[in-house]
Jmol script that loads the backbone (N, CA, C; Angstrom):
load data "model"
ATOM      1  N   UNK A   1    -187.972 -46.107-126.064  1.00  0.00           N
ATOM      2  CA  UNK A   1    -186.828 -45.260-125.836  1.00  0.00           C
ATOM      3  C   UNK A   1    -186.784 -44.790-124.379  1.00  0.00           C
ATOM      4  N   UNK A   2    -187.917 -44.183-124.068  1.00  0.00           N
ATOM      5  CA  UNK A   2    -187.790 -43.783-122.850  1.00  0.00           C
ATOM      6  C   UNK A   2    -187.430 -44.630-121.464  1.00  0.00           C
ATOM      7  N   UNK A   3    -188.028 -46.381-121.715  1.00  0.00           N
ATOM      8  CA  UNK A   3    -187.521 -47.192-120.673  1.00  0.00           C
ATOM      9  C   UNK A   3    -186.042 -47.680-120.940  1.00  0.00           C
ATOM     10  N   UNK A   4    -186.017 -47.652-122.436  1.00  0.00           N
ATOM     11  CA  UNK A   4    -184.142 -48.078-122.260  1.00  0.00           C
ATOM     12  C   UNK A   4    -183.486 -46.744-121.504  1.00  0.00           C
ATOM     13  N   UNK A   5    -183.965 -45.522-121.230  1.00  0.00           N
ATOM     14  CA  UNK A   5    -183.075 -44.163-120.982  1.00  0.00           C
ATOM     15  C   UNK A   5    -183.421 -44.741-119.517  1.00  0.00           C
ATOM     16  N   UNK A   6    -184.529 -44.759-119.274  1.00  0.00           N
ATOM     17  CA  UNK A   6    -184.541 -44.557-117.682  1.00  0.00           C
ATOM     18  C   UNK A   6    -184.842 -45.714-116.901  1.00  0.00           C
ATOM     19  N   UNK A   7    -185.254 -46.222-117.168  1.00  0.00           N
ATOM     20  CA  UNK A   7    -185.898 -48.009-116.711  1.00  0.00           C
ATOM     21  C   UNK A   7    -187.375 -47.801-116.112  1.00  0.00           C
ATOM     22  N   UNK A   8    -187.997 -48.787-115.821  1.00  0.00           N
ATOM     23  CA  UNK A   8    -189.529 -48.403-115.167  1.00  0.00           C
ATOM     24  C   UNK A   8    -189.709 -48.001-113.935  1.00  0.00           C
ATOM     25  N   UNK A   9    -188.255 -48.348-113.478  1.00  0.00           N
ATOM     26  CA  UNK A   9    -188.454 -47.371-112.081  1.00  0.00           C
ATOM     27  C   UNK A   9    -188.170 -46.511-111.627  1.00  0.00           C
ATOM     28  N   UNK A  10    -187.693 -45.633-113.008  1.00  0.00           N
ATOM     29  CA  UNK A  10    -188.187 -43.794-112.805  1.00  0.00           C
ATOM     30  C   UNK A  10    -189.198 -43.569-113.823  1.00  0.00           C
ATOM     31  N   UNK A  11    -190.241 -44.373-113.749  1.00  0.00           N
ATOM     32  CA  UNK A  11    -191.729 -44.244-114.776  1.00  0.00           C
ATOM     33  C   UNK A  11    -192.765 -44.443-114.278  1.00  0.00           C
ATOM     34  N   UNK A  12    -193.815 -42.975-114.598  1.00  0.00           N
ATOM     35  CA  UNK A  12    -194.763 -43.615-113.520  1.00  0.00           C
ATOM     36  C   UNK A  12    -196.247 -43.390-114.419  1.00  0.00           C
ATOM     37  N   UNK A  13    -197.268 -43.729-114.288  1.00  0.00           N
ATOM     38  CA  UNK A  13    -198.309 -43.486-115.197  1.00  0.00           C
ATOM     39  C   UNK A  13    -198.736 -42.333-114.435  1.00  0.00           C
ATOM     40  N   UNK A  14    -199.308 -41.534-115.752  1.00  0.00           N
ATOM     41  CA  UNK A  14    -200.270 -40.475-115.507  1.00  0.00           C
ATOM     42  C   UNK A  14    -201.336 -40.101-116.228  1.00  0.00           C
ATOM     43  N   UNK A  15    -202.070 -39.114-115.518  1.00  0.00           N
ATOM     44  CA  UNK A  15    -203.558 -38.573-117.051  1.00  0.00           C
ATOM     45  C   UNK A  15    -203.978 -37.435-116.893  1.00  0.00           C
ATOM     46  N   UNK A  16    -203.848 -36.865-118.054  1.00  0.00           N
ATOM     47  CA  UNK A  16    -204.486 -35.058-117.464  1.00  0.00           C
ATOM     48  C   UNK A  16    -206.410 -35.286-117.964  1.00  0.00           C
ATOM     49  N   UNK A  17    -206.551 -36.139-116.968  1.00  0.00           N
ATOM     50  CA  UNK A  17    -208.024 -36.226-116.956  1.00  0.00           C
ATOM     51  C   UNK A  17    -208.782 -35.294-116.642  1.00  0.00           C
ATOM     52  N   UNK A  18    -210.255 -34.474-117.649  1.00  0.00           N
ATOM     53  CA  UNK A  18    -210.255 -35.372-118.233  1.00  0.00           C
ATOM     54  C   UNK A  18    -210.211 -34.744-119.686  1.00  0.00           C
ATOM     55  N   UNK A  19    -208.993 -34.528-120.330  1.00  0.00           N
ATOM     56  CA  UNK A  19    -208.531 -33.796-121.208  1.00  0.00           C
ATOM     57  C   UNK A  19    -207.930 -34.946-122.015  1.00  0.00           C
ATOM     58  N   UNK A  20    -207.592 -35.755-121.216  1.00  0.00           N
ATOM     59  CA  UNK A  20    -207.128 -37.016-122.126  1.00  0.00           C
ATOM     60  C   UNK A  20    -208.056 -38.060-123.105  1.00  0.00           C
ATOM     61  N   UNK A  21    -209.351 -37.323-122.788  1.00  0.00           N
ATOM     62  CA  UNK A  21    -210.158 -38.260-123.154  1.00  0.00           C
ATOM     63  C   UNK A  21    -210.481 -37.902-124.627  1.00  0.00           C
ATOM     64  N   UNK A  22    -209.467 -36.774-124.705  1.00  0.00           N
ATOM     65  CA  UNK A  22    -209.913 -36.301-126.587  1.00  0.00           C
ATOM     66  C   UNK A  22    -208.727 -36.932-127.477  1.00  0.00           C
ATOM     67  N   UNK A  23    -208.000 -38.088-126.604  1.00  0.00           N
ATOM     68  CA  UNK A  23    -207.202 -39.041-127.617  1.00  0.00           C
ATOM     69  C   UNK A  23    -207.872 -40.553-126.982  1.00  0.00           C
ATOM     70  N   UNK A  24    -208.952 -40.863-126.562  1.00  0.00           N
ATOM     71  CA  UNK A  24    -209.426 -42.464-126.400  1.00  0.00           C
ATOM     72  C   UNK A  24    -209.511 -41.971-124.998  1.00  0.00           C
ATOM     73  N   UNK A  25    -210.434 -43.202-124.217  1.00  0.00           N
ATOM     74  CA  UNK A  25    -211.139 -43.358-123.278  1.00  0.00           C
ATOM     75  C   UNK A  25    -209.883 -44.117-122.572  1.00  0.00           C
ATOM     76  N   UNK A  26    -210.253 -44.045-121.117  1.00  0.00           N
ATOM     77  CA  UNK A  26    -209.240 -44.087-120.044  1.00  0.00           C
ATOM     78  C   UNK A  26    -208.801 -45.877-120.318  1.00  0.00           C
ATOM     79  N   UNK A  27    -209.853 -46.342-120.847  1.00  0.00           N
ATOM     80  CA  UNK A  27    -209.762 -47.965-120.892  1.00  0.00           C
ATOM     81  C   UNK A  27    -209.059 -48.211-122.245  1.00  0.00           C
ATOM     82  N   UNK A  28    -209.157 -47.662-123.147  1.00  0.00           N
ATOM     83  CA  UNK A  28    -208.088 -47.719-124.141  1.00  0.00           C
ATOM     84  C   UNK A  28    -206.663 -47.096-123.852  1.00  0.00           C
ATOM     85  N   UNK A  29    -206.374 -46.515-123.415  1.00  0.00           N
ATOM     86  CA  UNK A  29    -205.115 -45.756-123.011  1.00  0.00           C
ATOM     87  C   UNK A  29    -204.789 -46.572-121.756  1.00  0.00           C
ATOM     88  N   UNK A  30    -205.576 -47.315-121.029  1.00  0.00           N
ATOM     89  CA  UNK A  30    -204.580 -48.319-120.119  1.00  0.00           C
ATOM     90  C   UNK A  30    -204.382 -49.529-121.303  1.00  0.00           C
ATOM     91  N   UNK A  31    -205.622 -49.855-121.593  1.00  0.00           N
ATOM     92  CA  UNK A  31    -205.417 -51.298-122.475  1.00  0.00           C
ATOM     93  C   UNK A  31    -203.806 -51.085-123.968  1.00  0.00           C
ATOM     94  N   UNK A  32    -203.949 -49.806-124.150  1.00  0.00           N
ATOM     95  CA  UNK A  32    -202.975 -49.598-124.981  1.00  0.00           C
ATOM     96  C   UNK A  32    -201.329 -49.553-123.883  1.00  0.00           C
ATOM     97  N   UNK A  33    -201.274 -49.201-123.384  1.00  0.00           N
ATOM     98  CA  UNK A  33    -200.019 -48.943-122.464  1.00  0.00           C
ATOM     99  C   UNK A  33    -199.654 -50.377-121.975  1.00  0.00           C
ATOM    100  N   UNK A  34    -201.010 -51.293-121.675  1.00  0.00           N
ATOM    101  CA  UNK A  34    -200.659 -52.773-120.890  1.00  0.00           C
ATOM    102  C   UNK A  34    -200.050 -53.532-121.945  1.00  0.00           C
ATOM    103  N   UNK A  35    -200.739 -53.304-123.193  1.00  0.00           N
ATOM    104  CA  UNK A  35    -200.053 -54.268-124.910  1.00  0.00           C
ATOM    105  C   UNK A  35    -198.862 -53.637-124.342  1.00  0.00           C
ATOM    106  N   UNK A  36    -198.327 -52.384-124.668  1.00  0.00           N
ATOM    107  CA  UNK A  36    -196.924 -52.023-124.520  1.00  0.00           C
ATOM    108  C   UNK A  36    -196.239 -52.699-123.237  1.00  0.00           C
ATOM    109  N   UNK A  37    -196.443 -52.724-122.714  1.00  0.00           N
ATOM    110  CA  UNK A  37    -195.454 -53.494-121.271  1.00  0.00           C
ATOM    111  C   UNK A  37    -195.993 -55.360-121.107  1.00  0.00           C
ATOM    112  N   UNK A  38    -196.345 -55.607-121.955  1.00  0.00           N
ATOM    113  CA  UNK A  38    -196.829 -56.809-122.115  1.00  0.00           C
ATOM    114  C   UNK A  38    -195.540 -57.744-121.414  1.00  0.00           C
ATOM    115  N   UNK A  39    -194.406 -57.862-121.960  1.00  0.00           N
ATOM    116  CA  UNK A  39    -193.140 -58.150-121.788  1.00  0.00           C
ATOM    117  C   UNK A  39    -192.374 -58.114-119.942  1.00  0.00           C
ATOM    118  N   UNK A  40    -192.718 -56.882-119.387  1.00  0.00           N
ATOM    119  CA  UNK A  40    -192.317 -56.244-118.187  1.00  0.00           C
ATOM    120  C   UNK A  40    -192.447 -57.456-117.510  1.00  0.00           C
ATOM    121  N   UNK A  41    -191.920 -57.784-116.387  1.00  0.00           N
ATOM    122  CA  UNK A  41    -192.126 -58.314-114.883  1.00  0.00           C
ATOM    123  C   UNK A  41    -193.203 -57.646-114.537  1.00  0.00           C
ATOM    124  N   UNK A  42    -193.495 -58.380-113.107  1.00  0.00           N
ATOM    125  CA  UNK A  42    -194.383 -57.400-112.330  1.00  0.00           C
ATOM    126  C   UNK A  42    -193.793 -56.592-111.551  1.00  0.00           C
ATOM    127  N   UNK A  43    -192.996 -57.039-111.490  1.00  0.00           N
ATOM    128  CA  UNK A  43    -192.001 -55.934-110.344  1.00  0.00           C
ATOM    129  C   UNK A  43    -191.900 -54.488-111.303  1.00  0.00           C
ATOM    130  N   UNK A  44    -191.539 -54.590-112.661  1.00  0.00           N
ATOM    131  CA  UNK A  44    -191.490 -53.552-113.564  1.00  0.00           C
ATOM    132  C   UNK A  44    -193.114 -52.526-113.575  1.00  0.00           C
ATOM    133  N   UNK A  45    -193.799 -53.964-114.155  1.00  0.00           N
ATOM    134  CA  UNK A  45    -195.535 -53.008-113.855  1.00  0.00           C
ATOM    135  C   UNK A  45    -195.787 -52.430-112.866  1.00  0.00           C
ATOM    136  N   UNK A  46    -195.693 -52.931-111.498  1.00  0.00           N
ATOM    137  CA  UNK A  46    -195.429 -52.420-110.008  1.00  0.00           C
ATOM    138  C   UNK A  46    -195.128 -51.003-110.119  1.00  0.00           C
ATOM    139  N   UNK A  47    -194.083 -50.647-110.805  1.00  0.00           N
ATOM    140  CA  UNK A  47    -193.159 -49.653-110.539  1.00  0.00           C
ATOM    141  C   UNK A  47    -193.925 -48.691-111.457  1.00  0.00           C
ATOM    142  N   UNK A  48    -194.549 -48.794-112.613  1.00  0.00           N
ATOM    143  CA  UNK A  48    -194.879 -47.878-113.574  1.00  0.00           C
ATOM    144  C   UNK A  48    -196.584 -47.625-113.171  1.00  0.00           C
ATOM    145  N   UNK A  49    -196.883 -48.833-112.720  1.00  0.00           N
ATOM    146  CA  UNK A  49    -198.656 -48.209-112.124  1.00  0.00           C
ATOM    147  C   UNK A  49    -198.401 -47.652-110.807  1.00  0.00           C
ATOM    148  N   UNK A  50    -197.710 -48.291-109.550  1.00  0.00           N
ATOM    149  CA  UNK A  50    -197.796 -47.528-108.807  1.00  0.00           C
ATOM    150  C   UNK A  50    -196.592 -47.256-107.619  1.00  0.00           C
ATOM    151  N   UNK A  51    -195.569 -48.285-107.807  1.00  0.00           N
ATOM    152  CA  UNK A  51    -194.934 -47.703-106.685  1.00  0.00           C
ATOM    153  C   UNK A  51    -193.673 -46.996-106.753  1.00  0.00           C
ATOM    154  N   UNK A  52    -193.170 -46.264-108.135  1.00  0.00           N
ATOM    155  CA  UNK A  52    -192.347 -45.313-108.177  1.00  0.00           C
ATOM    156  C   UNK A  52    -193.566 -43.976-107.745  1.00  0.00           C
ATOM    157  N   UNK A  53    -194.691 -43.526-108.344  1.00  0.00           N
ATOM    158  CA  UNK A  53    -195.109 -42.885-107.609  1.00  0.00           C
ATOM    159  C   UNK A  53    -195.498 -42.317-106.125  1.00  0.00           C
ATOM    160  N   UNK A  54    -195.690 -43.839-105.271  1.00  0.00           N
ATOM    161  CA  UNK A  54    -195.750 -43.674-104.441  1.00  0.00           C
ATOM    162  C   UNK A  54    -194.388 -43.501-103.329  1.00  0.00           C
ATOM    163  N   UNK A  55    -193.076 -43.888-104.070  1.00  0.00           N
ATOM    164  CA  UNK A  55    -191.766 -42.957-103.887  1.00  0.00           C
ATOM    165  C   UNK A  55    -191.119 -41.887-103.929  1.00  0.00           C
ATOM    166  N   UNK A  56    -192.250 -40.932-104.841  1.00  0.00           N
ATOM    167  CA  UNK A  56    -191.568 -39.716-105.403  1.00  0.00           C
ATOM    168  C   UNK A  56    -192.469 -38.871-104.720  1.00  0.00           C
ATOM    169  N   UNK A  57    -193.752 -39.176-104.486  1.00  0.00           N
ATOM    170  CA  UNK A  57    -194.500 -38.450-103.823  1.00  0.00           C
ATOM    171  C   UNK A  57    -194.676 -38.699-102.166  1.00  0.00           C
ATOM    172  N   UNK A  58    -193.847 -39.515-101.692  1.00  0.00           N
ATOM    173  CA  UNK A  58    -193.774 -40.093-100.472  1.00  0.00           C
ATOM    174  C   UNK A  58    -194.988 -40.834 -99.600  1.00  0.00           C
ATOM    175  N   UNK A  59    -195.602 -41.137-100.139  1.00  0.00           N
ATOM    176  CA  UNK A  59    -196.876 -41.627 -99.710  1.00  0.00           C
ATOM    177  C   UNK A  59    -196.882 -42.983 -99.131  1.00  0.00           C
ATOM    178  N   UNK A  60    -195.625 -43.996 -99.102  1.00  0.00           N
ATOM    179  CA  UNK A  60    -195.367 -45.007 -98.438  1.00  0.00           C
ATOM    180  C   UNK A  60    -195.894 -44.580 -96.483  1.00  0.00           C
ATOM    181  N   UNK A  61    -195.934 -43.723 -96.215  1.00  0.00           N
ATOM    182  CA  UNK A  61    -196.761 -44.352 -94.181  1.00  0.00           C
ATOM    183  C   UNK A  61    -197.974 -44.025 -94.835  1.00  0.00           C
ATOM    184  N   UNK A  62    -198.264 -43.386 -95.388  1.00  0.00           N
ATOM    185  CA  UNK A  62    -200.257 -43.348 -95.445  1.00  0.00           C
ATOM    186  C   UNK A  62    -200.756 -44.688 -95.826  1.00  0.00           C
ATOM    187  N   UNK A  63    -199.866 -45.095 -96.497  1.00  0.00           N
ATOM    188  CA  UNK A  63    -200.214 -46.516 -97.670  1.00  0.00           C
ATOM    189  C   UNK A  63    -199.843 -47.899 -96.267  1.00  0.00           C
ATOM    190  N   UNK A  64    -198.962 -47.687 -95.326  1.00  0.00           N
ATOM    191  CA  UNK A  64    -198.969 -48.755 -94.158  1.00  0.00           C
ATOM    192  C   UNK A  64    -200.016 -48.912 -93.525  1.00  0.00           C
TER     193      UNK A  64
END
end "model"
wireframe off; spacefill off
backbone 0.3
color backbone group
């Protein structure tokens, strides 16, 4: 639902680590999220691991 509302490139991964770890370990919660986007481009994965974040938080010249 949420990528038909918004698409993956207003989606970005996150973790309230390490508080998250009282629903599965960081490697299940990526491995679970990667089954889910199994389908995506990379340009889509791109956007949801890291470079809508690095748009919203402006971090594109540190990253040059």
């Amino acid at each position: 639902m949420v990528t038909e509302n918004f698409g993956p490139e207003r989606m970005m991964f996150g973790s309230d680590w390490p508080v998250c770890l009282l629903g599965g370990s960081y490697k299940e919660v990526v491995g679970i999220i990667e089954t889910l986007t199994g389908d995506w481009s990379v340009a889509e994965k791109e956007a949801l691991w890291s470079t809508t974040a690095i748009s919203a938080y402006r971090l594109g010249g540190l990253l040059s």
